[in-house]
C-alpha positions, 0 to 999 in steps of 0.5 A, spaced: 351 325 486 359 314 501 362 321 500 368 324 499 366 332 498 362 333 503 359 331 510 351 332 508 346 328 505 345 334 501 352 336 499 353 343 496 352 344 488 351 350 484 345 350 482 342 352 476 350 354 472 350 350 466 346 343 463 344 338 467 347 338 473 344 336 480 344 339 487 343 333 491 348 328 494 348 323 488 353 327 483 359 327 490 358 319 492 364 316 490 367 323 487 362 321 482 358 327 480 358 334 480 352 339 478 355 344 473 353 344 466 356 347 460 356 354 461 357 358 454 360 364 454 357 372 454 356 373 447 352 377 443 349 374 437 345 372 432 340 365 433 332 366 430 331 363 438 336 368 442 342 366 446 342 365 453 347 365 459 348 359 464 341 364 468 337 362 463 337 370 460 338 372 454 345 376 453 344 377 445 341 384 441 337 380 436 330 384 438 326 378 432 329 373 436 323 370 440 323 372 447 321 369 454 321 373 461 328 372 461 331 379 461 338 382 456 344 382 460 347 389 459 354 391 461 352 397 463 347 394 469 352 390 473 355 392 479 360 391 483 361 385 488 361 387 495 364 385 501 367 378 501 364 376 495 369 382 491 373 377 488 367 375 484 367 381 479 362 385 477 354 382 479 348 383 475 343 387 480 338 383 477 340 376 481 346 378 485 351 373 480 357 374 476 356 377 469 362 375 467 365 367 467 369 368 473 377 364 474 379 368 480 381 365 486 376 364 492 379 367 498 381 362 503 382 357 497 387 352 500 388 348 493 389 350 485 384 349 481 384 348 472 382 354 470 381 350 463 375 349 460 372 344 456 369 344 450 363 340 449 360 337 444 353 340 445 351 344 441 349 351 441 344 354 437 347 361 434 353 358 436 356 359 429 355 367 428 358 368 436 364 363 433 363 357 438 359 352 436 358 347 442 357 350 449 363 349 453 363 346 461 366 350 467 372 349 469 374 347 477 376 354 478 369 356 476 365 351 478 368 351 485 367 359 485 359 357 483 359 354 489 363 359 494 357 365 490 352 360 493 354 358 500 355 351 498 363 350 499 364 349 506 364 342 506 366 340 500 374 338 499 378 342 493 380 336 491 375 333 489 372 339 485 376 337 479 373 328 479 366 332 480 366 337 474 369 331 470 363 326 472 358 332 471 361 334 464 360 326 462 352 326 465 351 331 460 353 327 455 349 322 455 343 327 457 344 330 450 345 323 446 338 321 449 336 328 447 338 327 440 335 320 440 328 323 441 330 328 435 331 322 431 323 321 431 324 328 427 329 327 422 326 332 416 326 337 422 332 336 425 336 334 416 339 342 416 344 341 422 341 338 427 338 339 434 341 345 438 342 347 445 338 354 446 338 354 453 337 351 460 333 351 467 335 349 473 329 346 478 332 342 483 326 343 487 320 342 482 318 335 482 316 334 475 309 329 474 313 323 472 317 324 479 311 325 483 308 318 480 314 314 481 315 317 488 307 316 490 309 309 488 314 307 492 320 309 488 325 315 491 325 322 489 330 325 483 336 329 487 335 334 481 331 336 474 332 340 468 329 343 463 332 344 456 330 348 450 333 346 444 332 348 437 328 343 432 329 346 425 324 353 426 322 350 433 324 350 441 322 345 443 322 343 451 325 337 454 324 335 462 331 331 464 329 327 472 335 325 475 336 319 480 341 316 484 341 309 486 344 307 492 345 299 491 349 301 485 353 306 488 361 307 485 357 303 478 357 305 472 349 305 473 348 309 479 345 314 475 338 313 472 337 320 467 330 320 465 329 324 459 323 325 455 319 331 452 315 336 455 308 335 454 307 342 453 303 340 445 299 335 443 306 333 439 310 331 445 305 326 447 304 324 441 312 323 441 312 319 447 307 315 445 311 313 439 318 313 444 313 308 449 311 302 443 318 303 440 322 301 446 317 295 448 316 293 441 325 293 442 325 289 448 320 283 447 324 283 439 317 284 436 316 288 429 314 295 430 307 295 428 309 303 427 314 301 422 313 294 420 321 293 422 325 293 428 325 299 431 333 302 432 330 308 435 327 304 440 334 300 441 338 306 442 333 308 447 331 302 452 338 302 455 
C-alpha cells in the first residue's frame, strides 16, 4: 500500500480496474492493501449518465445518455487473446484487455484463488434497470489475472492476493463514505435515492494540484489517485481521490490517509470546499459554524 507480496518499492498493482485502488507499494505493506476496485458487470442499460466498465468506457445502448470520449464496448469488436495471454478470453482491440470478467486460471498459478465476488455497498447509477445495485469488487482470481494481463504478478506471492483484495474493498468504503459526506452539503439534490457511482479513472501518475502543493512543501507524493464521477440528482459530478501511505504507522489503522474533495471543474466545487474547510475547522476548535450558527455534524463527520 515491510512487504509481504512483493520484493519492490513499487509492487505490482493492477491499475485502472475498479474504484480507488493503488499502484504503488502501500496497498501491499503488511498484506494491508491491494489496488483493484469495484468492477461492475458488462451490462447494458438504461442511466440518464450512461454505464461504465472498469476502463471507464461506456457498455450501455442508451445514445440520450450524456457521453464523454469514452468508446461502446461491443461484443462484436473484441478478439481473441493471443499467445500466453489466451486464457484471458476475448480482448477489446481497442486497449488489448479483456471484455468479459475473467475467472480462469492464470498459466503457472501455483495457488487456488476465490472466485467469489463481493457485492459493495456502492452504488451504481442505472444499477437498477441492469438488476444490480451496488457495484460489486473483484474476486482474488480476477484480481490476480489483472495483474498477470499487466505484467505485474512476478513478485507477488498468491497468498496473499485474498489479504490484499479485502483491504482494498474496505479502502474503497471509506472512499465513498467521505463521498457521501461531501453529498451531504446537497441534500435536495442527493433526497430521491442518493449519490451514485457513475464511473471511475485510474491515474496513478498524475499528480493532482493538491499533490504537488503538499509535495513542494515537504510532504511525500500519494502512491495513487482517482477519479470518480458520480450522479448528484440530474448532475455527474467529479471527484478527485489522493491516497497516502504513512510509513511511521505502517501495519496501523492509520497507515493510510484518503484525501478526498470535489474537482474544482465549476465554481460549485470550490465553493463546496470552501463550505467543507469553515465546517471542519469550526469542528475541530468546537466553535459555532457562522454558516449554520450551530455545531457543524458535517464537518464532525469529515475531520477524521
Amino acid at each position: 500500500m515491510g512487504n509481504v507480496a512483493s520484493k519492490s518499492n513499487q509492487p505490482p498493482l493492477p491499475d485502472n480496474d475498479g474504484p480507488p485502488c493503488a499502484s504503488g507499494k502501500e496497498f501491499m505493506k503488511n498484506s494491508s492493501s491491494s489496488s483493484e476496485c469495484p468492477i461492475p458487470e458488462e451490462v447494458r442499460n438504461n442511466s440518464k449518465f450512461g454505464v461504465y466498465n472498469v476502463y471507464n468506457q461506456r457498455v450501455d445502448d442508451n445514445p440520450s445518455a450524456s457521453s464523454s470520449s469514452n468508446t461502446n464496448v461491443r461484443s462484436g469488436s473484441s478478439s481473441e487473446g493471443k499467445g500466453g495471454f489466451r486464457f484471458l478470453g476475448r480482448l477489446d482491440p481497442r486497449n488489448n484487455m479483456p471484455s468479459e470478467a475473467n475467472q480462469k486460471r492464470a498459466p503457472g498459478q501455483k495457488v487456488a484463488l476465490s472466485t467469489d465476488r463481493e457485492a459493495s455497498k456502492i452504488p451504481k447509477s442505472g444499477g437498477r434497470e441492469s438488476g444490480s445495485t451496488t457495484w460489486q469488487y473483484p474476486s482474488a482470481q480476477m484480481f490476480y489475472n489483472a495483474l498477470v494481463r499487466k505484467g505485474k504478478a512476478e513478485d507477488v506471492d498468491e497468498n496473499d492476493v485474498a489479504t490484499v483484495v479485502s483491504v482494498h474493498n474496505a479502502m474503497n468504503e471509506d472512499t465513498w463514505d467521505r463521498v457521501v459526506t461531501w453529498e451531504k452539503l446537497h441534500p435536495r439534490a442527493n433526497e430521491d435515492d442518493g449519490p451514485k457511482l457513475v464511473r471511475f479513472r485510474g491515474r496513478p501518475d498524475d499528480l493532482s494540484p493538491l499533490a504537488w502543493a503538499r509535495y513542494l512543501m515537504g510532504g511525500g507524493k500519494p502512491f495513487d489517485r482517482h477519479d470518480w464521477w458520480i450522479e448528484r440528482g440530474d448532475e455527474e459530478v467529479r471527484y478527485v481521490i489522493d491516497y497516502y501511505f504513512k510509513e511511521d504507522k505502517a501495519g496501523t489503522s492509520e497507515q493510510f490517509e484518503l484525501v478526498v474533495r470535489p474537482a474544482l471543474d465549476s465554481v460549485e466545487g470550490a465553493v463546496d470546499r470552501a463550505k467543507m474547510f469553515t465546517y471542519v475547522n469550526c469542528a475541530r476548535f468546537g466553535v459555532p459554524c457562522p454558516i449554520t450558527g450551530s455545531a457543524s455534524v458535517i464537518g464532525e463527520e469529515q475531520k477524521r
